[in-house]
C-alpha positions as CSV (number, residue, x, y, z in Angstrom):
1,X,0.0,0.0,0.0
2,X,1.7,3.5,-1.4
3,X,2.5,5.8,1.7
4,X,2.6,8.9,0.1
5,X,-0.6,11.5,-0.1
6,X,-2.6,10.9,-3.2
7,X,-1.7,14.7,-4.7
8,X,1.6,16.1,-5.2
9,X,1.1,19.6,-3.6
10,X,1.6,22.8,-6.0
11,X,4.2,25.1,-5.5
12,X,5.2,28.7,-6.5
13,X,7.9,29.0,-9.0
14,X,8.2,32.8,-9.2
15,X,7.3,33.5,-5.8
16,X,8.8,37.5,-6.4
17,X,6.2,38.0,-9.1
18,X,3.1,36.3,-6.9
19,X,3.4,38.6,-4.2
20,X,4.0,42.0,-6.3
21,X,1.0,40.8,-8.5
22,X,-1.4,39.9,-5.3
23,X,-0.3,43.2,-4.0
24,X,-0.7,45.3,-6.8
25,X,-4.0,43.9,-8.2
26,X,-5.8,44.7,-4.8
27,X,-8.0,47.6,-5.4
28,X,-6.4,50.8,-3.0
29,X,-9.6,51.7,-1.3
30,X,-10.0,49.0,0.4
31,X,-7.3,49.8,2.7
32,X,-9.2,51.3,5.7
33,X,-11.5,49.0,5.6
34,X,-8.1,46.3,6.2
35,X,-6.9,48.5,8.4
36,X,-9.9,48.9,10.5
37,X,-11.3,45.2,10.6
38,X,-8.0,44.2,11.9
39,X,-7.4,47.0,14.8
40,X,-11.1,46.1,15.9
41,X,-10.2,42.2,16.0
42,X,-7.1,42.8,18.0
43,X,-8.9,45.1,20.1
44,X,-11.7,42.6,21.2
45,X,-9.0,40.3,22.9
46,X,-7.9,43.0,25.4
47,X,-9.3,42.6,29.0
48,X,-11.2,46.3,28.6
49,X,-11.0,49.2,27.6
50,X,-11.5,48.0,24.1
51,X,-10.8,50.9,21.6
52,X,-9.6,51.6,18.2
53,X,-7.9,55.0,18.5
54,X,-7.6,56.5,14.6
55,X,-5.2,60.2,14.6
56,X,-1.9,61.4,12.9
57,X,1.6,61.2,13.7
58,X,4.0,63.4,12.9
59,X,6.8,61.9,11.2
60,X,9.9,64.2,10.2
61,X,7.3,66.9,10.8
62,X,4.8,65.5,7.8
63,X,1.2,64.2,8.7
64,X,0.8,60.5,8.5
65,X,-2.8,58.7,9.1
66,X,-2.2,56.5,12.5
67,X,-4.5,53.3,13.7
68,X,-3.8,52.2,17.2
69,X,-5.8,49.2,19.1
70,X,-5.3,47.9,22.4
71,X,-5.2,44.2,22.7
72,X,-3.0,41.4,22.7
73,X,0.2,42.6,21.4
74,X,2.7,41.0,19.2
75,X,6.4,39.9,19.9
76,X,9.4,40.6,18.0
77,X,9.1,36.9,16.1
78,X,5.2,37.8,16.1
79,X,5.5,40.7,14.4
80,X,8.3,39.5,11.9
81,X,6.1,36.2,10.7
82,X,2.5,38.5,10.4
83,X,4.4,40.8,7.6
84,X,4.3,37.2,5.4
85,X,1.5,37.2,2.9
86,X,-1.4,34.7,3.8
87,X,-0.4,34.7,7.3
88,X,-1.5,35.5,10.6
89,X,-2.0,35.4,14.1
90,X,-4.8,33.8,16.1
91,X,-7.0,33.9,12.9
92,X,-8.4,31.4,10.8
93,X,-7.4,31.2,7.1
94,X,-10.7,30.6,5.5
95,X,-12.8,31.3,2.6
96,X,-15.0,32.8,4.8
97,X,-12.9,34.2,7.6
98,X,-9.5,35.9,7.6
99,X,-7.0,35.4,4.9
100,X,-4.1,37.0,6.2
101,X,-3.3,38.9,3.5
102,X,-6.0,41.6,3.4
103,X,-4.3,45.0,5.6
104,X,-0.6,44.1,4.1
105,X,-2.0,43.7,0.4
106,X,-4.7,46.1,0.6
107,X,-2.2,49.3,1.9
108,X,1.3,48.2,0.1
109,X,0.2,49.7,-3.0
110,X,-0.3,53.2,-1.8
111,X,2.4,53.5,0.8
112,X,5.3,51.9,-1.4
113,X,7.5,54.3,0.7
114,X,6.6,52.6,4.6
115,X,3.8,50.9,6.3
116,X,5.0,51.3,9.9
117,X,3.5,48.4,12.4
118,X,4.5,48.7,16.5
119,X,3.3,46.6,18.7
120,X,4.0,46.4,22.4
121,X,3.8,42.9,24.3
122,X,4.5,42.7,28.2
123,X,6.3,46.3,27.7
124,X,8.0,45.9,25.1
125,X,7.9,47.4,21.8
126,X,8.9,45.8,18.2
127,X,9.2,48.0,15.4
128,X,8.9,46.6,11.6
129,X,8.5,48.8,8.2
130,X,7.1,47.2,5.2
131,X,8.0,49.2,1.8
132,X,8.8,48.3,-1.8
133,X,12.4,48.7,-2.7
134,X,13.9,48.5,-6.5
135,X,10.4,47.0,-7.7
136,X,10.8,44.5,-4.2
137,X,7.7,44.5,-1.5
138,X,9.5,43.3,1.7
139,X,10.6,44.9,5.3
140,X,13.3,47.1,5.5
141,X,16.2,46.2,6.8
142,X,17.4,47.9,9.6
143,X,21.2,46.8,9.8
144,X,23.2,43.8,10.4
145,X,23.6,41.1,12.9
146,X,26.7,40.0,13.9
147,X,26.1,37.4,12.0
148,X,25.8,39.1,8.8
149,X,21.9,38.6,8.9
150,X,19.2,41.4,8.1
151,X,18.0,43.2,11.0
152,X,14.1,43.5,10.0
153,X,12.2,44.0,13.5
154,X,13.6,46.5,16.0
155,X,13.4,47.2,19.5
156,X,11.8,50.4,19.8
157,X,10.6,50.7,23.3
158,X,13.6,53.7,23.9
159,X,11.8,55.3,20.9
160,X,8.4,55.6,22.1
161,X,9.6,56.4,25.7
162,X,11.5,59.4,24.1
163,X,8.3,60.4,21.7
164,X,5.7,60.4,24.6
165,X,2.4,59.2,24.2
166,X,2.6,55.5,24.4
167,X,1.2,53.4,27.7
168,X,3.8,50.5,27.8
169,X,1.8,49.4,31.1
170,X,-0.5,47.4,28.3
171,X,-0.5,46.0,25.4
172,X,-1.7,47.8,21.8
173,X,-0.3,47.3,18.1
174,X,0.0,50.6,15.8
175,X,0.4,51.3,12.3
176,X,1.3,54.8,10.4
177,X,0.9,55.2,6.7
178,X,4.0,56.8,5.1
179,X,2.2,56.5,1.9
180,X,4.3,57.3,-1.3
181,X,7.1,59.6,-0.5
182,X,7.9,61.3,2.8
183,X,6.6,64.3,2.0
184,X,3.0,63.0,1.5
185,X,0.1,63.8,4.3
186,X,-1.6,60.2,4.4
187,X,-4.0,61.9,6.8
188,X,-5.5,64.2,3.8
189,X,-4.1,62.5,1.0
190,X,-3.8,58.6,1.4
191,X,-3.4,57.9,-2.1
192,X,-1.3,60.5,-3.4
193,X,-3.9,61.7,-5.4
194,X,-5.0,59.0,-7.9
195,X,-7.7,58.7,-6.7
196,X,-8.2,62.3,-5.4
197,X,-10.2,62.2,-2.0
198,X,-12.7,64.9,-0.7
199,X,-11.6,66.0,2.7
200,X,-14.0,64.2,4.4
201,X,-12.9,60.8,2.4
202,X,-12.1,58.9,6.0
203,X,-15.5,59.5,7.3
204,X,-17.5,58.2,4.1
205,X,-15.0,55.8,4.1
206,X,-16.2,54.2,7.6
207,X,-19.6,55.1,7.5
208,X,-20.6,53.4,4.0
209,X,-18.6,50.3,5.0
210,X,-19.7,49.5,8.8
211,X,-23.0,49.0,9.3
212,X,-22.7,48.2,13.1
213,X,-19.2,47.4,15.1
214,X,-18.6,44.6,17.7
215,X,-21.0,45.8,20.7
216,X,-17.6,46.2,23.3
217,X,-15.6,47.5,20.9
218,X,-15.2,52.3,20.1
219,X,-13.7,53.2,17.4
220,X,-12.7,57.0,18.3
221,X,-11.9,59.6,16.0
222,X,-8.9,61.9,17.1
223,X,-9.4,65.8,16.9
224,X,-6.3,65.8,14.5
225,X,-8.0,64.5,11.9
226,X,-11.7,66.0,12.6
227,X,-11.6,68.7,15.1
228,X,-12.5,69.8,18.1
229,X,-11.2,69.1,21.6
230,X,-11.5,65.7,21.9
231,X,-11.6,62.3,20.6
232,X,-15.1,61.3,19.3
233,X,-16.7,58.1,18.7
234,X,-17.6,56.7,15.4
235,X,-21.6,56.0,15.0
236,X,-22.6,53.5,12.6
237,X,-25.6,53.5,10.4
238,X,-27.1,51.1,12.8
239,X,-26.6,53.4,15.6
240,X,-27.8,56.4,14.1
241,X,-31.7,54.2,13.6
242,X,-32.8,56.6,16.5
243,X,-31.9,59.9,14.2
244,X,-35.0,58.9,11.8
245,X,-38.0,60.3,12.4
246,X,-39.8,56.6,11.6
247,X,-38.1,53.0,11.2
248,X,-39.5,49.7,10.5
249,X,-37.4,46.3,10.4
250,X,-38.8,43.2,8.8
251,X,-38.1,40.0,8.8
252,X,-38.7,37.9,6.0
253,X,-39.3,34.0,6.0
254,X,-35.8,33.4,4.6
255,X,-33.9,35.5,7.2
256,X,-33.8,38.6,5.4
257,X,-34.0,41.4,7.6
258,X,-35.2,44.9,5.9
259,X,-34.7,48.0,7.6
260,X,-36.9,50.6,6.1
261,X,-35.9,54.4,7.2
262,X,-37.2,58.1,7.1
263,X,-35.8,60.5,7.8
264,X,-36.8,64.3,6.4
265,X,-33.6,65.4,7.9
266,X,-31.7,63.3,5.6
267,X,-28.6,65.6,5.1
268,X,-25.9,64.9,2.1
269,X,-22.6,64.9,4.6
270,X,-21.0,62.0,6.2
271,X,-20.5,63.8,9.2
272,X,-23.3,62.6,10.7
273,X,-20.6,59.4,11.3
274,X,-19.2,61.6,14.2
275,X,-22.5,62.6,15.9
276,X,-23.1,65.5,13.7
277,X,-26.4,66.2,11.8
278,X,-28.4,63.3,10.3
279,X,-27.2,60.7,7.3
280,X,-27.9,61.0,3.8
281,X,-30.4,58.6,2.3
282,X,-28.9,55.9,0.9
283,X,-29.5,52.0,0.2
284,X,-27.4,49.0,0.5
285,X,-26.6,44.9,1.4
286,X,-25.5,44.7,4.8
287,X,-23.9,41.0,5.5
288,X,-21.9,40.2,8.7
289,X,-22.2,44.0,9.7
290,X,-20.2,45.2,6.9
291,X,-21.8,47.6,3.8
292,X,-21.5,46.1,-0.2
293,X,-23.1,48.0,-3.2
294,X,-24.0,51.2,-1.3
295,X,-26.3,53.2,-3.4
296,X,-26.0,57.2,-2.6
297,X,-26.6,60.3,-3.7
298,X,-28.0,60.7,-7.2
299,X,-27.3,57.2,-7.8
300,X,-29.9,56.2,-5.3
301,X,-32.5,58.9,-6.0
302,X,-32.2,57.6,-9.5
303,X,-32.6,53.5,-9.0
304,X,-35.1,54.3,-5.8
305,X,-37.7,53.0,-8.0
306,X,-36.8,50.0,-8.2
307,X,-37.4,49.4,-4.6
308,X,-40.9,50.7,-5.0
309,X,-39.7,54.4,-3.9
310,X,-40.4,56.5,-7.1
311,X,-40.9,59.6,-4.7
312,X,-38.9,61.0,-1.6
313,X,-36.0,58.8,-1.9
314,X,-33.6,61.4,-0.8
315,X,-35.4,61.0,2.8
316,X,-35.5,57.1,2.5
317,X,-33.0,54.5,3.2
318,X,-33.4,50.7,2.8
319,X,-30.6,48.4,4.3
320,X,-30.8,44.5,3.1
321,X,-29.5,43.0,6.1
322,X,-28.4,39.2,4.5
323,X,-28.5,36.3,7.6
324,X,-24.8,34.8,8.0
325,X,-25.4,31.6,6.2
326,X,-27.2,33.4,3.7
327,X,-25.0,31.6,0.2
328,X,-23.0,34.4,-0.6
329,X,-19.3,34.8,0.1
330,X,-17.2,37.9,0.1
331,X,-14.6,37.6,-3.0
332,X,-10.7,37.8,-2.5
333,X,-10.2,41.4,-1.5
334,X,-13.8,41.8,0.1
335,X,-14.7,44.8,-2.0
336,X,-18.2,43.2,-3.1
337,X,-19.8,39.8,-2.5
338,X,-20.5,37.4,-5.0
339,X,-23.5,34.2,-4.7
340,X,-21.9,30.4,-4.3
341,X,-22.5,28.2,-6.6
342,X,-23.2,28.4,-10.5
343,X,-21.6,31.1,-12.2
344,X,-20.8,33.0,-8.9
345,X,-21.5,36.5,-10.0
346,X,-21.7,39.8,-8.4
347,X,-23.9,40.5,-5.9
348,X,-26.2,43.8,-6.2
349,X,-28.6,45.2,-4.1
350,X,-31.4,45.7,-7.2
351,X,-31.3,41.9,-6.9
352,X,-33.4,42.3,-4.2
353,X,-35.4,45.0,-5.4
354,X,-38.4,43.1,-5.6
355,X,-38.3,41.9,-1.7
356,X,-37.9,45.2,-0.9
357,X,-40.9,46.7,-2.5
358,X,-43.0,43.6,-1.7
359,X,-42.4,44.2,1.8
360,X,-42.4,48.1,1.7
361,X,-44.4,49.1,4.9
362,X,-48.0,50.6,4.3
363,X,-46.9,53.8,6.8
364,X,-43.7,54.2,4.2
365,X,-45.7,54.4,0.7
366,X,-48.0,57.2,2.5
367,X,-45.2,58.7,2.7
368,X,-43.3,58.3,-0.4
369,X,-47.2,59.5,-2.6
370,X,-47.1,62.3,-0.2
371,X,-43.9,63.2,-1.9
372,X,-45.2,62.9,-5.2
373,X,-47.2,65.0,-8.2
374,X,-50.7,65.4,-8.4
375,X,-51.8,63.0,-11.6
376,X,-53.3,64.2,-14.9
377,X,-57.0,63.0,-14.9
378,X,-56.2,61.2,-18.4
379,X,-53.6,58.7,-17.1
380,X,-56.1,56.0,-15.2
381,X,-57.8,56.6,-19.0
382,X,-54.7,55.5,-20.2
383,X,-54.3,53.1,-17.9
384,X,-57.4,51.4,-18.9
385,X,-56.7,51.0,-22.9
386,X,-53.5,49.3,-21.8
387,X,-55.4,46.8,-19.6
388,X,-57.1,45.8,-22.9
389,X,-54.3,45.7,-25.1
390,X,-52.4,43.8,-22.8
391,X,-55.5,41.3,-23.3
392,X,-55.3,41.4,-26.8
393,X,-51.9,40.6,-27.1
394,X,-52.1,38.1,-24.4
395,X,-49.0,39.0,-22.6
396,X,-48.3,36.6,-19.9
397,X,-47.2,38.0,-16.4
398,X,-43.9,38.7,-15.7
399,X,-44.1,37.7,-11.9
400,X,-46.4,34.5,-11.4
401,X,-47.9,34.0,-7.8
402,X,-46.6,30.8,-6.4
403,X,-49.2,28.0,-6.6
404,X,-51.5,27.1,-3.9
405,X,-50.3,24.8,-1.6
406,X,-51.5,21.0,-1.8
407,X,-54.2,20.0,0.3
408,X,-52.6,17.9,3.9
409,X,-53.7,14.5,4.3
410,X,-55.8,13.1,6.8
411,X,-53.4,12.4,9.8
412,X,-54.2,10.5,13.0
413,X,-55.3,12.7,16.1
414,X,-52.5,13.1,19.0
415,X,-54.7,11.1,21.3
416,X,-54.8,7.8,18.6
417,X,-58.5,8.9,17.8
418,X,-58.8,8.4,13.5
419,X,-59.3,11.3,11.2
420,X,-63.5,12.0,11.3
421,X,-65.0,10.3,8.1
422,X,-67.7,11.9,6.5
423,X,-71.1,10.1,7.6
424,X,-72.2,8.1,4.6
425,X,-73.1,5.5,6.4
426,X,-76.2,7.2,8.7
427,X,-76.8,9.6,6.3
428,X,-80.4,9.5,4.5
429,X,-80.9,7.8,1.6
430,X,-81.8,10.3,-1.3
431,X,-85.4,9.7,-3.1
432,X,-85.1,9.5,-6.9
433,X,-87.3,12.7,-6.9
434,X,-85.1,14.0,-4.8
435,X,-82.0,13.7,-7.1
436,X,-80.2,17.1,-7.5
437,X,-79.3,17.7,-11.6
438,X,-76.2,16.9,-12.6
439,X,-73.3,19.9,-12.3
440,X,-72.5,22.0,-14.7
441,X,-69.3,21.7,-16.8
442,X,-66.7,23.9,-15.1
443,X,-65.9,26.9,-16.3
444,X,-62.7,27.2,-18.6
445,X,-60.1,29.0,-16.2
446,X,-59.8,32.7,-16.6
447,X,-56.7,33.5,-18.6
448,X,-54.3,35.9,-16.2
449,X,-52.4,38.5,-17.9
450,X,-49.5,40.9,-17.4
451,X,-51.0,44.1,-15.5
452,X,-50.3,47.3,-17.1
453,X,-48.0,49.5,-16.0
454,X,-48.1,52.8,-13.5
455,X,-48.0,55.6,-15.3
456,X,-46.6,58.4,-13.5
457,X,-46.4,61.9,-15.7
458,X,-43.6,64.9,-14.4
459,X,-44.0,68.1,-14.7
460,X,-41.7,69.2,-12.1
461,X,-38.5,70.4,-13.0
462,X,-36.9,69.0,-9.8
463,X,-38.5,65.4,-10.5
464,X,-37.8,65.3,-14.1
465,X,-33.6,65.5,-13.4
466,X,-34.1,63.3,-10.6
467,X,-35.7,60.7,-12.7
468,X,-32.5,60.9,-15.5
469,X,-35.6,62.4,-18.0
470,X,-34.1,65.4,-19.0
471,X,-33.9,65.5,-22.9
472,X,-35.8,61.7,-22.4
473,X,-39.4,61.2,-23.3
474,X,-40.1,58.0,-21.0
475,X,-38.4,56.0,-18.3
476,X,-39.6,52.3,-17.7
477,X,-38.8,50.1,-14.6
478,X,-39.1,47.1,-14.5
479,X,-38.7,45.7,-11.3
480,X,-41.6,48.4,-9.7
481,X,-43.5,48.2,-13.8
482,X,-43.8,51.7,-13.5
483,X,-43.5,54.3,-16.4
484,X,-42.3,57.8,-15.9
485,X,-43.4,60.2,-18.5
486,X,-41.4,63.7,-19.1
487,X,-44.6,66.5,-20.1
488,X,-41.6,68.6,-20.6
489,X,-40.6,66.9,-23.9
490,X,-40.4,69.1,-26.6
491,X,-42.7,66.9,-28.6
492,X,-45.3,67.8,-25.7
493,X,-44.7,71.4,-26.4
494,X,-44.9,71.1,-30.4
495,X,-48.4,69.5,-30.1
496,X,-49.9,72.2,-27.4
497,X,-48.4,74.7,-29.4
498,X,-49.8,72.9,-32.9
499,X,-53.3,73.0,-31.3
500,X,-53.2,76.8,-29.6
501,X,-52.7,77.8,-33.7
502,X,-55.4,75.7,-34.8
503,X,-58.0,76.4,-32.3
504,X,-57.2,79.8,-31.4
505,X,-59.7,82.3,-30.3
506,X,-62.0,79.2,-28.9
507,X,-61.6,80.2,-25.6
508,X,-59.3,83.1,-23.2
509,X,-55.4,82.1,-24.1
510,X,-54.8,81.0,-20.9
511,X,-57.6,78.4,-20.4
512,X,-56.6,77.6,-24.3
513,X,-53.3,76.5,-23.2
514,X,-54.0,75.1,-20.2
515,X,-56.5,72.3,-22.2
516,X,-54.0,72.2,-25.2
517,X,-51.0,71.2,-23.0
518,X,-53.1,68.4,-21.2
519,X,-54.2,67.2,-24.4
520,X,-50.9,66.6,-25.8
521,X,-49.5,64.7,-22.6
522,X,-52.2,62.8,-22.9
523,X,-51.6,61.8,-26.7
524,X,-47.4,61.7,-25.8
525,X,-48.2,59.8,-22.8
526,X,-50.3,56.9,-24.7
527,X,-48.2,57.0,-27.6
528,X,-44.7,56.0,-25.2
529,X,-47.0,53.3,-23.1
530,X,-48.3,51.7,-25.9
531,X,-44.9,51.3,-27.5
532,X,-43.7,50.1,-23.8
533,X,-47.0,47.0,-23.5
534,X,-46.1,46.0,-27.4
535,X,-42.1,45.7,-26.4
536,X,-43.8,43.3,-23.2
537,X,-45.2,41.4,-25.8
538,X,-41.6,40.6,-27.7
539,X,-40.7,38.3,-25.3
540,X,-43.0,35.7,-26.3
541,X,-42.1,36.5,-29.7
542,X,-38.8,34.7,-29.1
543,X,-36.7,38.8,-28.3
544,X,-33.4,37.9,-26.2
545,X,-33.9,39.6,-23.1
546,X,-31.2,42.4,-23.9
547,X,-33.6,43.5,-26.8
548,X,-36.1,43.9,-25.1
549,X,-34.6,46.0,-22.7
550,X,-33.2,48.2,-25.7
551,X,-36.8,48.7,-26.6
552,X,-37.6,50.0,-23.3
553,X,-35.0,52.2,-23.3
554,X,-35.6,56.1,-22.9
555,X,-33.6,56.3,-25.9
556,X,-36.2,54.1,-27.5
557,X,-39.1,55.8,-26.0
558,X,-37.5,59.3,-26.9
559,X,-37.7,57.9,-30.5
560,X,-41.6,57.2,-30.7
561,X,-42.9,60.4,-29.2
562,X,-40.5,62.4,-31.8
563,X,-42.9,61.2,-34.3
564,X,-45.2,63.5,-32.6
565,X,-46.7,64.6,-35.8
566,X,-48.4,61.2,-36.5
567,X,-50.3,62.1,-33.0
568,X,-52.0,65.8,-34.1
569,X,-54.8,64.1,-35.8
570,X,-55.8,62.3,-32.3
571,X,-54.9,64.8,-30.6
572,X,-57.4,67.2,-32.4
573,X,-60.3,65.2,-32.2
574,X,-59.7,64.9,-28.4
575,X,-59.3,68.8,-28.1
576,X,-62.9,69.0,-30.1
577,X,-64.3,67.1,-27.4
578,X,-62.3,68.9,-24.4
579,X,-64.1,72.0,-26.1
580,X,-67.1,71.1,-26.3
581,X,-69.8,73.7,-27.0
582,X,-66.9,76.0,-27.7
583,X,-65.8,74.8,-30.2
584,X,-67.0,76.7,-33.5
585,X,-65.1,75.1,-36.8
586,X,-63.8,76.8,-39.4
587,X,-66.8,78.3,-42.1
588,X,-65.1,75.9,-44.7
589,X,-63.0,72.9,-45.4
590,X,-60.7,75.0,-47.5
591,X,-59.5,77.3,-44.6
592,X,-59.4,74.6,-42.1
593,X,-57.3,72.7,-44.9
594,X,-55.2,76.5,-44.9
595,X,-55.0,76.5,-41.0
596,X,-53.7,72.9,-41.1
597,X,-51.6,73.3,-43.1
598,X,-49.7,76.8,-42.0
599,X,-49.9,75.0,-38.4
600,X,-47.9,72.1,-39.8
601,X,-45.1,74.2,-41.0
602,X,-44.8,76.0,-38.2
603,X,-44.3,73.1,-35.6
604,X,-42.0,71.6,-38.4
């Protein structure tokens, strides 16, 4: 029987080039969050006062960003094996733990010049800088041993005795970002400008990546790098749930935990990470307390609909809190998440845009229509020819409800007793007169088809640039099946302005305008929706998916009401029935034929 395990193990033959290209192809922003997770692990094993202290230090009289945890601290020997790639200390190298690898890798490529670690165990302090060299990532040797050996890890309890500010009565680890050169301020500009950060970049940086931190464990921010007096806290998203003005978690039957927010304080700084003023509105996947795909700003207003908040999504938030063993897994350098199994793709929080609005509490939609425009009368008109072409076409729905669930079958009773039987046996026998007529055939079932979409018309200025409509005629979504119609377009304009010339002098200008602009919404806004249910009906027509969604583009939409000229004939009949009795036509055909005519030309 062969002793020797049944694989021959792989190895590394260019082990130079494996750890510059694992270093270099991890993406630089993910270096706080490295940074962070780690100070807040170590800090977790101290005895109290568990902190994670984040300020500057001066070094040769330049600003350096500074992370310091207590905790158990790290040996000489310690500290030397930790600057190894895939290795660690206490930790677990998993797929779904710690690699190892993540602070070292993530910060190497923007502080080329030194990555400072200290750590101080039983009172005293070892010293190790980790820097790339002639194109080498490695620590930096520090002198000789006698025996012609590197010094990499130095004592430097004598330093930090002589600098001030260090407790060697316990035990902490620290690390200082030299960053590129050592003339670069890490604390303002940790990435040497590419990528340029805004000056509160540290702050947005924590805030839109922890949702919530271990409950024993204060992350304080130092006056050096936000002002004031004294150190502050860090509050989390989580923590700031009492800064809303109404919240609402729920739980859904796979373990999905929603938290719904609003908050008409919702300010655009993340200050509010520090205890001042109240968060911008955002959405986002929480999973194992840490923030993927965080939708903000414009970004958010603009895909709000999709979670079933077309209106007032600048004063909403929506966090998708994912259970633990929910089958996703962060990838390699935990910048996004991606599902196990098949294909493993990216995971995005519109996947879960249709949880989110099917769960979307009754107080929040109030809410979100009290933030929206008054509708023209003419779209549930609309509305209604839809329903019916939908019909004609017979376009199946999009989102099936689940079938009903099979009948149980009789089981015994706890107490042993059977099932009850119906009582056939004692019932009375039926006469022959008493026969009922036979049943009638059942009824073919009733055909379900796809609902037509919500037709929402803007107006407002405001709401047509937060939809992404400007210059657009239409905006579909899917996921909420609503459609957003711009009654700005300029072919709204060229048909109210087509039927003021025709019909002039029917009524007082203003009223005259007033009827002729609702008439043309209404002919733009049925033109764009019908085009939007016959590009639902292209799917069954055998239309790849991507086509489809071409043809439901705004683009696309933008297209069909330019034809607005095809529309003036509909459009005038419904403006002679808007008119009514006011209406008086033209004395002949010929000078309606001249009116027409001199109309066209003008709108052309």
């Amino acid at each position: 029987m062969s002793s020797h395990p049944p694989v021959a193990a792989l190895r590394v033959a260019n082990e130079a080039f494996l750890v510059s290209s694992t270093i270099e192809r991890c993406p630089k922003t993910m270096m706080i969050r490295e940074l962070v997770v780690n100070a807040i692990e170590a800090a977790e094993t101290a005895a109290s006062d568990k902190y994670v202290d984040i300020m500057s230090a001066a070094i040769e009289g330049v600003r350096k960003l500074c992370i310091r945890n207590t905790g158990r601290g790290m040996s000489a020997q310690e500290l030397d094996r930790i600057c190894d790639l895939a290795s660690s200390l206490y930790k677990e190298n998993s797929l779904d733990a710690n690699f190892g690898m993540g602070a070292k890798v993530a910060s190497l490529p923007s502080n080329k010049h030194g990555l400072r670690y200290r750590s101080c165990k039983d009172g005293v302090v070892s010293e190790v800088i980790m820097c790339q060299r002639d194109g080498v990532y490695g620590r930096l040797r520090r002198g000789d041993n006698p025996d012609g050996t590197g010094i990499d890890v130095i004592d430097a309890t004598g330093i930090c005795q002589a600098e001030g500010g260090y407790d060697l009565t316990r035990d902490w680890t620290e690390v200082v970002l030299y960053g590129q050169s050592a003339a670069q301020d890490t604390v303002a500009d940790p990435y040497a400008g590419n990528p340029r950060m805004e000056p509160d970049w540290l702050l947005s940086i924590l805030l839109l990546r922890f949702f919530r931190l271990a409950p024993d464990v204060a992350v304080r921010l130092s006056p050096t790098i936000i002002g004031g007096g004294a150190p502050r806290p860090l509050m989390t998203l989580s923590g700031m749930e009492s800064l809303a003005e109404r919240t609402e978690v729920v739980e859904t039957p796979s373990g999905i935990r929603i938290h719904y927010r609003y908050d008409p304080q919702a300010g655009d700084s993340p200050r509010a990470a520090i205890g001042i003023g109240h968060p911008a509105a955002l959405g986002a996947i929480v999973y194992k307390n840490e923030i993927y795909d965080p939708r903000t700003d414009k970004a958010w207003v603009l895909d709000a609909p999709i979670y079933g908040i077309p209106f007032g999504a600048k004063f909403c938030s929506v966090f998708v809190e994912l259970p633990d063993d929910y089958l996703v897994r962060p990838e390699a350098y935990r910048q996004f998440l991606r599902f196990r199994g098949g294909d493993q793709r990216q995971v995005f929080l519109h996947d879960f845009g249709q949880l989110v609005m099917t769960y979307l509490p009754a107080w929040l939609k109030d809410v979100i229509r009290s933030h929206g425009p008054q509708q023209e009368k003419f779209v549930g008109e609309v509305e209604d020819e839809l329903r019916r072409l939908v019909a004609e076409l017979e376009i199946a729905p999009e989102y099936k409800p689940p079938p009903p669930a099979a009948p149980k079958a009789d089981v015994a009773k706890p107490d042993g007793q059977q099932p009850r039987k119906p009582d056939i046996e004692t019932a009375k026998p039926q006469l022959q007169s008493e026969a009922k007529p036979p049943a009638p055939p059942p009824a073919p079932p009733k055909k379900n088809f796809e609902r037509p979409p919500e037709i929402i018309s803007l107006e407002d200025e405001a709401l047509i640039e937060e939809r992404g409509l400007k210059g657009r005629a239409a905006k579909f979504y899917p996921t909420s099946h609503q459609l957003f119609v711009n009654l700005r377009y300029p072919a709204v304009t060229a048909i109210a302005e087509q039927l003021e010339a025709e019909f002039e002098g029917a009524l007082n200008p203003e009223r005259m305008r007033s009827v002729a602009k609702t008439v043309a919404g209404w002919a733009i806004t049925r033109r764009v929706a019908r085009a939007l249910v016959y590009s639902l009906s292209k799917k069954a027509a055998g239309w790849p998916a991507e086509d489809v969604r071409r043809a439901q583009s705004p683009e696309s939409f933008s297209l069909v009401a330019d034809d607005w000229s095809s529309m003036v004939e509909p459009s005038r009949l419904r403006m002679r029935e808007e008119l009514g009795a006011d209406w008086q036509p033209a004395e002949t055909a010929a000078e309606l034929g001249i009116g027409l005519a001199a109309g066209f030309s003008q709108a052309a």
